[in-house]
C-alpha positions in Angstrom: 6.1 -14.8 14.0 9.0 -16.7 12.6 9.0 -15.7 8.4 10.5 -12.0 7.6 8.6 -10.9 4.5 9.7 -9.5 1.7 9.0 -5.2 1.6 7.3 -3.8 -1.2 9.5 -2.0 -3.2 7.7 0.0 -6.2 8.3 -1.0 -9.9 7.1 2.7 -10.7 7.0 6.2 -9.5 3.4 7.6 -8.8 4.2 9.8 -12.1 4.4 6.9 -14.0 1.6 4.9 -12.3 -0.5 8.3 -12.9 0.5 8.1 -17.0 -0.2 4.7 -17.2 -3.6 5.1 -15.7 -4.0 7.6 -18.3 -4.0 5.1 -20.9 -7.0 3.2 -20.0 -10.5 4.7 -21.3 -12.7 2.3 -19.0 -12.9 2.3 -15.6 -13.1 -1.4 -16.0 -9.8 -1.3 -17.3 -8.0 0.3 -14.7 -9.4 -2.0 -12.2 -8.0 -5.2 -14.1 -4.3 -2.4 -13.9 -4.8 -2.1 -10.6 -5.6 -5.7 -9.4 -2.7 -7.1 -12.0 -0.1 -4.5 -9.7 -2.0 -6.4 -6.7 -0.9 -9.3 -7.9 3.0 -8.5 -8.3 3.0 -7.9 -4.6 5.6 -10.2 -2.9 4.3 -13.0 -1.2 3.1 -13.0 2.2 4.0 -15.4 4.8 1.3 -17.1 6.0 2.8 -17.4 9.2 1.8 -13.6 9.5 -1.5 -13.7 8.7 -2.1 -13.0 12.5 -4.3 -10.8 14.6 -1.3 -8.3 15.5 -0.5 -7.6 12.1 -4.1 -7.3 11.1 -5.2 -4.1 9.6 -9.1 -3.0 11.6 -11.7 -0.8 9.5 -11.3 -3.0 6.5 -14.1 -5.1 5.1 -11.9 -7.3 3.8 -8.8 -9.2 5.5 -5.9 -7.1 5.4 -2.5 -7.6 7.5 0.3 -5.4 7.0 3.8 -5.1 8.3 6.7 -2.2 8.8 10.0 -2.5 7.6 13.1 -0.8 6.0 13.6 -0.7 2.0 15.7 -3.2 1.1 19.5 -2.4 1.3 18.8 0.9 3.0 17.8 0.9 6.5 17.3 5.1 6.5 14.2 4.2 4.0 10.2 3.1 5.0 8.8 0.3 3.8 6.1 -2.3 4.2 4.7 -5.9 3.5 1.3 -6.3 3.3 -1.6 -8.6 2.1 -5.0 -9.3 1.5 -7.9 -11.6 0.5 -9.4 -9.3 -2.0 -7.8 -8.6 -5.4 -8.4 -5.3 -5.6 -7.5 -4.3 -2.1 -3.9 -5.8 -3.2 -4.2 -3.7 -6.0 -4.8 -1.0 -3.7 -1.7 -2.0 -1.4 0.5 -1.9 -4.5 -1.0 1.5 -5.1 0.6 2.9 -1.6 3.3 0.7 -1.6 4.2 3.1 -4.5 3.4 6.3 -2.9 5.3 5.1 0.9 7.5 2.4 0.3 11.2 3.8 -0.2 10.4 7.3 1.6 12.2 8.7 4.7 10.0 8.0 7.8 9.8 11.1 8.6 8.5 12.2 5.5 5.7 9.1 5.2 3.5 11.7 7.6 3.2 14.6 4.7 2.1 12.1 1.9 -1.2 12.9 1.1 -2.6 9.2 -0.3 -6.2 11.4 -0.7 -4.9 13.9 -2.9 -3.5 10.7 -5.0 -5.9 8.7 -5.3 -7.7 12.2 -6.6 -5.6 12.6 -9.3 -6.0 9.0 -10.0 -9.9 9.3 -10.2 -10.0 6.6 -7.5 -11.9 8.3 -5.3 -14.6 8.4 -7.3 -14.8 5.1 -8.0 -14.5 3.5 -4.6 -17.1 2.1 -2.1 -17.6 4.0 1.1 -16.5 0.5 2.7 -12.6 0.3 0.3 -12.2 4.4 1.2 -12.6 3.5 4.8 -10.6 0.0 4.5 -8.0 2.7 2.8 -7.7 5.0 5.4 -7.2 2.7 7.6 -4.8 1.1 6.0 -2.8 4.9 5.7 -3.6 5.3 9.0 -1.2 2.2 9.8 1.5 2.5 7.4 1.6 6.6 8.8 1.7 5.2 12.6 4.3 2.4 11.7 6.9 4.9 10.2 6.3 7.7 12.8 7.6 4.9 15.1 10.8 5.0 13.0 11.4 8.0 12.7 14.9 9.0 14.4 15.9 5.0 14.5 17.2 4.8 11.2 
């Protein structure tokens, strides 16, 4: 693995992703929102597209990444991609709610209770929910392993 990605580093607080959400009337809508923040992602190497960094328990291809936030080696973050639009979407969507915390407080983010308040989890497939969790599931195990090494 030669290429060091670039973290996601949220554009928005979950506040203001929650408001904006607010502003669509169709669920149709928030889908287009929420594959247009997929798309905003920062690109992926290739090179890392591998079977290590592969995300299992998603239907579609998803490979994900730890890191630091950018400038600040005491803060979570992650890289990640995939080859549906909306499961980017979706990565944008926790990049916002883990990217930038301490490690140690990655574990007592409840992405459920989110993704609640979002209405999400009501409009999600039984196969994206699972895809989802283990997609937390990662991102929860990958800064547990930072925790302390700041």
């Amino acid at each position: 693995m030669t290429d060091t990605p670039q973290m996601i580093a949220p554009e928005m607080t979950f506040a203001e992703l929650k408001e904006n959400f607010g502003l669509f009337d169709e669920w149709d809508d928030r889908y287009r929102y929420i594959i247009d923040l997929g798309r905003k992602l920062p690109p992926f190497p290739q090179s890392l597209q591998v079977d290590e960094t592969k995300v299992r328990g998603c239907m579609s291809q998803v490979w994900l990444v730890p890191g630091h936030a950018a400038n600040d080696n005491t803060r979570f973050a992650f890289a990640a991609d995939s080859d549906a639009h909306i499961v980017k979407g979706l990565i944008a969507v926790l990049g916002i709610l883990f990217s930038g915390q301490r490690p140690e407080d990655v574990a007592r983010i409840d992405p459920e209770e989110a993704f609640r308040v979002l209405g999400l989890d009501q409009h999600l497939s039984p196969s994206r929910r699972n895809g989802l969790v283990a997609m937390v599931q990662k991102i929860k195990q990958y800064a547990a392993a930072q925790v302390g090494k700041g």
